[in-house]
BALUMZA-756104 format. One record per atom (N, C-alpha, C): x, y, z. Coordinates in pm, whole numbers, plus 50000, padded with zeros to 5 digits. Layout:
// BALUMZA-756104
XYZ;...
***
This chain:
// BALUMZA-756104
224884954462738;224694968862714;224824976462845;225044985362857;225444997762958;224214998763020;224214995163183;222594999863192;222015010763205;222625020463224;222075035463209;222025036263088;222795027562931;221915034962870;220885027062817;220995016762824;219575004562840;218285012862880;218445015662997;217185021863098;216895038563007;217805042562967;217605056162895;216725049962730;217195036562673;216465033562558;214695030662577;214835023562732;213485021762748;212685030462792;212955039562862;212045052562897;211935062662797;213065063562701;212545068062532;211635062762504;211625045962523;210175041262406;208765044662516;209355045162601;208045046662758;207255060762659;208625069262636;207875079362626;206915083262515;207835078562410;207305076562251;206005070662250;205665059562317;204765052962237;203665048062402;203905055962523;202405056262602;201535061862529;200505057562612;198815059762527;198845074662614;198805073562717;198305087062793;198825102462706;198975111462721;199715122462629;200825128062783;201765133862735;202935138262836;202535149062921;202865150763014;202235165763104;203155171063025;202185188163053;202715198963008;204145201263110;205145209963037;206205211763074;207305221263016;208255221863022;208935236063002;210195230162932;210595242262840;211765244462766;213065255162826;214245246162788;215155258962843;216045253662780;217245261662785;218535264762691;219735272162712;220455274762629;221155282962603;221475287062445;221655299762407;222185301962304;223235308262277;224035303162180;225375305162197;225885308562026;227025322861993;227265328861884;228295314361830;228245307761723;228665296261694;230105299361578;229985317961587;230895325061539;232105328461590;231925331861715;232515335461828;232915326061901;231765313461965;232005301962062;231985318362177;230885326862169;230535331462266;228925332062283;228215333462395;227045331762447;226425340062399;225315341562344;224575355262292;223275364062390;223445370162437;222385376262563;221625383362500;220795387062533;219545393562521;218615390862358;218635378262343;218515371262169;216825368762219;216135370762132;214885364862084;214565351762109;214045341762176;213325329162154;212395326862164;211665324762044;210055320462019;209745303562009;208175300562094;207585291162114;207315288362000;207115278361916;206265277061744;205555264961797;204025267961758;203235255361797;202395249261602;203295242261609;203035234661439;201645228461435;200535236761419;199545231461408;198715245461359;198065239161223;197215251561122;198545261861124;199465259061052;200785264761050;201965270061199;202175280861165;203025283961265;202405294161373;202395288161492;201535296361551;202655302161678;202555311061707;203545320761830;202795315861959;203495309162004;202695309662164;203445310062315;204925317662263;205805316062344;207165325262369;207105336962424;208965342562365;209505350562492;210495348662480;211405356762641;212635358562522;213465363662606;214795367262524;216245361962614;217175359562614;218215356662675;218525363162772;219225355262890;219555365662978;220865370662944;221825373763059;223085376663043;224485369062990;223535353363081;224525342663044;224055336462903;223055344362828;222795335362722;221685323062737;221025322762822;220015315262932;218375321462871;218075311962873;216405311562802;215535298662904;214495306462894;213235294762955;211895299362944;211225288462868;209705286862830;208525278162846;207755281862905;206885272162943;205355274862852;204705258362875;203625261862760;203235246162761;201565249462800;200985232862835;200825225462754;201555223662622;201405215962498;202715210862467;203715214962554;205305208862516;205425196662550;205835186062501;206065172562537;204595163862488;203435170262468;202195162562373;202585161562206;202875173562137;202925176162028;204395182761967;204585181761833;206155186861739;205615203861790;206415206261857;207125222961872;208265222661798;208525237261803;209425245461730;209985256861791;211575259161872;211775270361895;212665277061793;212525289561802;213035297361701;214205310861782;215185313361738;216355323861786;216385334461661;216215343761696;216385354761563;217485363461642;218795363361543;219415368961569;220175373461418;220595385461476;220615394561349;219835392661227;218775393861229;217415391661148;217675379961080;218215371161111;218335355161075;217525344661157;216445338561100;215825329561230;216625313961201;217135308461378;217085297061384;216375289761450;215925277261405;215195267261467;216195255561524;215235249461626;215325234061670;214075230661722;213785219661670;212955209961750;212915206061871;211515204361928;211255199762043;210585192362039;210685174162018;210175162862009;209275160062080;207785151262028;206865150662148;207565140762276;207095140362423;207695133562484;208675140262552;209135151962497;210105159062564;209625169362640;209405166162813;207925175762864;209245186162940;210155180862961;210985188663063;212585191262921;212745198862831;213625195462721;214745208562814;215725200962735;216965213462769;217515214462595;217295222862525;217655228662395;218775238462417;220005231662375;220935246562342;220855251762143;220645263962183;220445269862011;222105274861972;222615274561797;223515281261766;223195289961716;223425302561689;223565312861596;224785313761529;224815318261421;225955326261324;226075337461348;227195347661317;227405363661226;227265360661075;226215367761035;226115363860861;226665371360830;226955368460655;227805367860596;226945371960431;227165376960328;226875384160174;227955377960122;228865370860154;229945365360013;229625354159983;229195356759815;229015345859762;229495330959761;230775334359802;232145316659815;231575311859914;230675313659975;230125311760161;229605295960077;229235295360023;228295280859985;228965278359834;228545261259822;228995258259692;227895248259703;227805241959555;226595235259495;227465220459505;227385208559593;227985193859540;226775191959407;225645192059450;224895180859408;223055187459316;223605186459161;221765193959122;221675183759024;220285179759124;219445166159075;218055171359003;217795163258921;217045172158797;216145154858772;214765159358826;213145146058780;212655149458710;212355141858657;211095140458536;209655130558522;208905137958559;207815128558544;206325133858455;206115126358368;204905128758304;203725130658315;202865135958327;201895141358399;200775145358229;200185135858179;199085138158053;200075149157958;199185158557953;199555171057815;201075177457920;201275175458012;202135183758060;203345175058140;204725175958140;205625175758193;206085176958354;205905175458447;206305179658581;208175178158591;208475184758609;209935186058632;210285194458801;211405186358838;211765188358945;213115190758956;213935201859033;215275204559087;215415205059170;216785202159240;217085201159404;218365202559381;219215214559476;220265216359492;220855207459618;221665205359632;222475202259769;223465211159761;223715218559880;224215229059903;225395231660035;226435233460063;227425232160175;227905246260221;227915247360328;228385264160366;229625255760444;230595261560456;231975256060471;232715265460535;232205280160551;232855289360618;233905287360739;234595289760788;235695292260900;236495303860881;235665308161002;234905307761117;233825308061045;232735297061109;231305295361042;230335307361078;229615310260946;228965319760899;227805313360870;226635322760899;225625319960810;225505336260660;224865324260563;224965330360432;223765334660437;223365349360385;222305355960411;221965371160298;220955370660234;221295383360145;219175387360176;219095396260208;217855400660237;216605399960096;217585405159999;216525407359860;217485393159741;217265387859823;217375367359738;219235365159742;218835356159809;220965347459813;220505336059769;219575330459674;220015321659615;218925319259503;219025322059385;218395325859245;218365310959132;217245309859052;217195300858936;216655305058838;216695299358699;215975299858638;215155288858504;213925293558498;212885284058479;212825287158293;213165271458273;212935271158109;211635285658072;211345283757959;210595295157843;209565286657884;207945294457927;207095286257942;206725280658091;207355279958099;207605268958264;206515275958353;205085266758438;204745272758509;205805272758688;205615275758761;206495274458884;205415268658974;205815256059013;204875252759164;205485259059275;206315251359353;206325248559505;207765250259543;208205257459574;210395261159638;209925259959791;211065252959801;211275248359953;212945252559979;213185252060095;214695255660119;214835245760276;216135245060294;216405237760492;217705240660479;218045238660597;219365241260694;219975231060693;220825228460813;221295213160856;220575209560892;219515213660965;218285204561075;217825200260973;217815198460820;217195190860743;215555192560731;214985203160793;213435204260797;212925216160671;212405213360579;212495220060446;211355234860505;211135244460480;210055254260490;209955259460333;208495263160360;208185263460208;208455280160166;208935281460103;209095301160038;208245303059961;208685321959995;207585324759906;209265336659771;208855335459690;209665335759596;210055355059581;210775356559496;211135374559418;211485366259274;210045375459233;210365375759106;211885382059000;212435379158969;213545389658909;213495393858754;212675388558696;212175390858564;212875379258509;212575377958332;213115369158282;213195355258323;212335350958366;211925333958429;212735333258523;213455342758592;214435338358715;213955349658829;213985337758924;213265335359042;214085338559192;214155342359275;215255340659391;214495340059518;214805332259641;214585334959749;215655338459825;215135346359973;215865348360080;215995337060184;216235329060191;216745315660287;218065316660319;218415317460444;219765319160509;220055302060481;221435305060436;221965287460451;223075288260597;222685285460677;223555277960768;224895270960767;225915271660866;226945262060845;226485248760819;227185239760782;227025224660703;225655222560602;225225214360617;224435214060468;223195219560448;223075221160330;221435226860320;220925223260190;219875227960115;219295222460033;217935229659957;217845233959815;216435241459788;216055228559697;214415231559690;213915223659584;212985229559523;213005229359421;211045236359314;210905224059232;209395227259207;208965222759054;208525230459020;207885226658853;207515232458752;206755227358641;206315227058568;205135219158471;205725226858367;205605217258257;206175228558109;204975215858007;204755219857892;203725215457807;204745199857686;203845192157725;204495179757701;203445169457558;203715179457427;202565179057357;202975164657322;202275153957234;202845141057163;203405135057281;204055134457421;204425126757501;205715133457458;206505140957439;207905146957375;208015158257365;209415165757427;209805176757429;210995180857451;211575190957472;212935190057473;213235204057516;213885202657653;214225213457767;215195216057777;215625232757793;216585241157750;216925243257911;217815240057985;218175241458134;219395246658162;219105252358238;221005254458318;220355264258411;222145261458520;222205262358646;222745283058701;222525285858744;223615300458801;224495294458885;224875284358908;226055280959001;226455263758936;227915265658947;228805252858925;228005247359043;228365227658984;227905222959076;229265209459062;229505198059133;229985191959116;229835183359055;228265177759091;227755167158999;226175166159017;226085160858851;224175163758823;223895151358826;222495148458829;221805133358831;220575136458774;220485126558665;218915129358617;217905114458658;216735122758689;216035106758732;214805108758653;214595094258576;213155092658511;212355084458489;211395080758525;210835068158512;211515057458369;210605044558423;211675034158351;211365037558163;209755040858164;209175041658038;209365055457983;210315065458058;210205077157966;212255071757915;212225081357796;213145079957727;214355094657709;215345097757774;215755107357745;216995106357697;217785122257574;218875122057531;218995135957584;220445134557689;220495150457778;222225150157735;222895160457653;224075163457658;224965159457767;226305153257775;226965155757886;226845144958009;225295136757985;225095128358084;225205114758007;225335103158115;225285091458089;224355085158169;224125070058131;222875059358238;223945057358302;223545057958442;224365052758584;223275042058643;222665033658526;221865024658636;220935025458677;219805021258766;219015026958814;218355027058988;217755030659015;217835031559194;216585032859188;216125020659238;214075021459337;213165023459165;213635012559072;213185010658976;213325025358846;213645035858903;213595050458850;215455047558741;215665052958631;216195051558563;217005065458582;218625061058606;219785077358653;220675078458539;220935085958524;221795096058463;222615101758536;223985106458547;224795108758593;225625121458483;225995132658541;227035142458483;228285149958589;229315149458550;229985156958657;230595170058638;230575179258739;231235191658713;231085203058597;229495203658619;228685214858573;229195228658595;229105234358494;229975248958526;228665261058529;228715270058608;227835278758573;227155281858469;226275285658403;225775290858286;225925277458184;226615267858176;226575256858104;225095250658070;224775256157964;223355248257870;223045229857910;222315228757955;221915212757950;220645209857865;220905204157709;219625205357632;219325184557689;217635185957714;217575171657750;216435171757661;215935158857581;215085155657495;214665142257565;213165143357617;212515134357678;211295129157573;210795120057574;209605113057537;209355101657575;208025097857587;207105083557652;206705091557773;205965077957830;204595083057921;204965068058013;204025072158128;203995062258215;204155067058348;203435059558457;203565062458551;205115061058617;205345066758746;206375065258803;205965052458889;207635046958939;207835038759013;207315033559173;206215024759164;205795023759275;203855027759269;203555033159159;202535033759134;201635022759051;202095014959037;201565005958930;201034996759051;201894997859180;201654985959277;200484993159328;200685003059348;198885009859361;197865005559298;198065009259216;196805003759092;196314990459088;196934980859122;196894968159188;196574965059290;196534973259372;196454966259540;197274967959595;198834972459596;199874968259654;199954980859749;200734979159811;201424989159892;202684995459877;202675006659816;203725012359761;205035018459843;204115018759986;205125023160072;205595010660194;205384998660166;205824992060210;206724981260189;206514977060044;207454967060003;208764975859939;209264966059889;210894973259839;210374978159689;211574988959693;211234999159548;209975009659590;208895008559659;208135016859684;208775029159649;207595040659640;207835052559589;206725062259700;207545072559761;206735084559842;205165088159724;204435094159792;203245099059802;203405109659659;202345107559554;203005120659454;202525128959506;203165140259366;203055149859414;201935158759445;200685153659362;199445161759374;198825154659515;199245143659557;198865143559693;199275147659751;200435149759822;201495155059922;201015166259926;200755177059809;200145187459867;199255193359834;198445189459952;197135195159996;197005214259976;196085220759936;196115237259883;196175244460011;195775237760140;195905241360247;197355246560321;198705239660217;199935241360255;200655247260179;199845258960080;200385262359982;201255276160042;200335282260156;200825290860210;202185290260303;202955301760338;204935298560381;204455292360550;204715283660512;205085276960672;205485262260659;205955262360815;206805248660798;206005234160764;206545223260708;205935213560651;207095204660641;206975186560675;207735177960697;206735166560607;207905166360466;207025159260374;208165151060293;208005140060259;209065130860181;209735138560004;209825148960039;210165154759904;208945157259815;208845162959742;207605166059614;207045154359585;207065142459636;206535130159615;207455124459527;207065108059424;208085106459374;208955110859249;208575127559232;208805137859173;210445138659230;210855138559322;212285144459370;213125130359417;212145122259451;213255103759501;214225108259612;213845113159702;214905115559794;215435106659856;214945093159871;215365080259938;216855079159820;216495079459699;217385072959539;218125084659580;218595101859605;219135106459632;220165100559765;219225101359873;220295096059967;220855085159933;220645075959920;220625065459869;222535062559798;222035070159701;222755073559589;224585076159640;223765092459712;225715095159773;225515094259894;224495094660023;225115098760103;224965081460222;224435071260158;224185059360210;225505053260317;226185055560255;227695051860346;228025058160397;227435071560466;227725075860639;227145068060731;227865067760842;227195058160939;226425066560994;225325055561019;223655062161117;222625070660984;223245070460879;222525079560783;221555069260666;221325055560696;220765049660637;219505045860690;219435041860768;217795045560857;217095054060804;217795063960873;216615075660916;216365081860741;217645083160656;216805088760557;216375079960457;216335067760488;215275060160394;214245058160446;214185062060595;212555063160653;211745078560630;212755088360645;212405104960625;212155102760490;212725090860400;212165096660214;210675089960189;210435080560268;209525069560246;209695058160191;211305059760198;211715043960113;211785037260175;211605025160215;211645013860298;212775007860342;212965011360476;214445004860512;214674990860511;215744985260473;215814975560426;216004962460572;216654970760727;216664967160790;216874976360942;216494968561045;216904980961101;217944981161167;218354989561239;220204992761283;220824977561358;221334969561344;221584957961395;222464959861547;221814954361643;222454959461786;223884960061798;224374970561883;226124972061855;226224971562046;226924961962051;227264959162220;228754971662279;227994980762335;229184988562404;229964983962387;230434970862428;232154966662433;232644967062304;232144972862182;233034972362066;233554987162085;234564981061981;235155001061969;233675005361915;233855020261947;232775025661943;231635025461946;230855009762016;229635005762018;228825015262078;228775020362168;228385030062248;227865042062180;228605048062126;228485060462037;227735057261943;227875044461873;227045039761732;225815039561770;225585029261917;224135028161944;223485044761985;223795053762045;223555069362076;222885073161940;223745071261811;223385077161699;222365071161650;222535058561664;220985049161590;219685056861684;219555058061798;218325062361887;218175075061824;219485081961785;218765098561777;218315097261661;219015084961562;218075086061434;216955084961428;216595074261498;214915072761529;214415081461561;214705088261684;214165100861736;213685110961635;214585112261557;215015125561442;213325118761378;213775109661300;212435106361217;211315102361285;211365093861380;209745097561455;209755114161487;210305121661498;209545135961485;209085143161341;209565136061285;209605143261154;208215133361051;207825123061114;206805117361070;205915122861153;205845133961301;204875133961386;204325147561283;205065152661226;205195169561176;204505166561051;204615157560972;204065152760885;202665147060868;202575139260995;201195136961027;200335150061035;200925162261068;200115169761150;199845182461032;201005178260968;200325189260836;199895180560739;199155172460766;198565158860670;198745159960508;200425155960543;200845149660414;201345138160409;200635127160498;201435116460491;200085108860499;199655102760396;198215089060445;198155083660604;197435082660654;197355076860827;198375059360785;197705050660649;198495044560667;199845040560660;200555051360571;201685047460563;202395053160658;201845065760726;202395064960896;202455055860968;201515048161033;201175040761079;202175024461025;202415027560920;203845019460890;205255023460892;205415033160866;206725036960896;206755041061048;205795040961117;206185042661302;206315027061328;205625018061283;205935002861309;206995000261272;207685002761170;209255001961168;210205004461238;210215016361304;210945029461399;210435018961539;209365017661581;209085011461708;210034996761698;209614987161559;210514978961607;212024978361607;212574988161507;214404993261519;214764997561670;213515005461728;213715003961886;214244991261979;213184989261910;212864973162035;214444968662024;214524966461891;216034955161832;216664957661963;217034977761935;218384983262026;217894981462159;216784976562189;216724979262292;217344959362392;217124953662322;217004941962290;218374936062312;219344947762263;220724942862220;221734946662324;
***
């Protein structure tokens, strides 16, 4: 292995995992119009200290060259958050613990009101039973594709649903590419349809809600559809519930949960689904037993009435394995996006699904070994921050942290090893 970057893997883990906490230390940057590929001067950047929500403890504005710097005796101990508001659009990036001296460059967009700005690949549609009542879950996957890249942005809601007859509404979340979900707070629009304001960003993004609807006899039958074409739907349901949904077929099943598959949903297109039976979801039964649900294979994330605590009901940021195993985001990734390289790690550790192994050492001297091993570290990186964020808005049990960082520490070691 390369020894600079050998010595760069081990002073990562130096940093990650000393007992002492990091001296305080400073942030700096640049931000740059990602519209233009010109520098943006005199822009907003705020400190976010993720603890009892979002707290301000930090802001200067750009200089001429587009040049930012912040200091603040908690950077490099704990998950920060800087933020760029430009043209009343906020962007974030992370500032990983460990990172006491960070250099962050931020992008901005010129937003954008045209609807073509984004398209729907992917609306995944759960089901889980919950006594007299139904819990149902949606999740868009979402792509902004613009050129010249835009961010998509509409002040009074750019991106709208609507909720069967009945339907109470829990919890809408929305994210960017940084993949870090924030929770919304909704506009009513009458008629069970709902919209938030969440800027979608160039490359991917993503909303999610649930909802509870009345599930009398263990059986019912839900009247759904989308305001936007999508490419392709997926229905997921435990093994013991039973459904007949127009249009879809069994594709099998993923982490014991039973899929359904539909392609090329058209706007306004009716999806009538007729569900019945009861039973817990996947990964809970090993609970009830003794087992550990988040450690052996098939495990299932934290449900949903755990995950969230009433304390997080209010809009701020939160790093949580999806609605619990209400949404299966591991069986999502899983599903389509498993065969990118470097993308199997981290989001079967970010879902709570149990990686099956960790990144197997790649020796510089291969084609592209070098680059592969870069991406495996930042994966780790990525998700040890995103389990630190999680810890800290306590939605994650101490122990199944405490296992999924034993994983991440030893996928370290491997690369480090190799």
């Amino acid at each position: 292995m390369n020894r600079c970057l050998r010595l760069g893997l081990v002073f990562f883990g130096a940093f990650l995992f000393a007992a002492a906490p990091a001296m305080a230390g400073t942030v700096k940057g640049v931000v740059t119009n990602g519209t233009t590929g010109k520098i943006a001067p005199d822009t907003p950047v705020i400190l976010l200290k993720l603890e009892n929500g979002m707290q301000q403890v930090a802001q200067t504005k750009t200089d001429a060259r587009g040049r930012f710097q912040l200091s603040y005796p908690e950077i490099g101990q704990q998950p920060m958050l800087l933020r760029a508001v430009f043209d009343g659009v906020f962007y974030h990036s992370p500032i990983p613990p460990g990172s006491a001296d960070a250099n962050i460059n931020i992008s901005v967009y010129d937003p954008t009101s045209d609807p073509t700005a984004f398209q729907v690949l992917h609306h995944i549609i759960a089901l889980e039973p919950r006594g007299a009542n139904l819990l149902v879950g949606e999740e868009y996957d979402l792509q902004n594709k613009t050129s010249p890249p835009k961010t998509f942005y509409r002040a009074k809601g750019n991106f709208s649903f609507v909720l069967p007859a009945g339907a109470n509404l829990g919890q809408v979340e929305a994210w960017d590419s940084s993949g870090m979900p924030v929770v919304q707070g909704t506009i009513d629009k009458g008629g069970n349809r709902y919209a938030i304001d969440f800027p979608f960003l160039p490359g991917d993004n993503g909303v999610r809600f649930s909802y509870e609807v009345t599930y009398p006899g263990s059986q019912t039958t839900l009247q759904l559809s989308s305001l936007y074409s999508s490419g392709a739907a997926m229905l997921l349901v435990p093994p013991a519930v039973t459904v007949s949904a127009n249009g879809f077929s069994q594709a099998g099943s993923e982490h014991g949960w039973t899929v359904y598959s539909r392609s090329k949903v058209g706007a306004g297109v009716p999806m009538t689904i007729s569900v019945s039976g009861s039973g817990p979801p996947p990964g809970q039964n090993a609970d009830a037993n003794g087992g550990d649900s988040s450690g052996g294979q098939g495990g299932a994330p934290t449900p949903v009435a755990q995950a969230l605590p009433p304390r997080l009901n209010s809009l701020k940021w939160i790093l949580i394995a999806g609605f619990g195993s209400l949404f299966l985001l591991g069986a999502a990734f899983l599903w389509w996006k498993s065969r990118q390289p470097g993308m199997a790690l981290a989001s079967a550790a970010i879902a709570g699904v149990p990686a099956s192994a960790p990144p197997a050492p790649v020796a510089p001297t291969q084609p592209g070994g070098e680059q592969q091993l870069r991406q495996s570290v930042d994966d780790i990186k990525e998700t040890l921050f995103r389990l630190e964020l999680r810890r800290q808005a306590g939605t994650i049990p101490e122990e199944e942290y405490q296992a999924q960082r034993q994983r991440m520490e030893k996928a370290l070691r491997e690369l480090v090893k190799g």
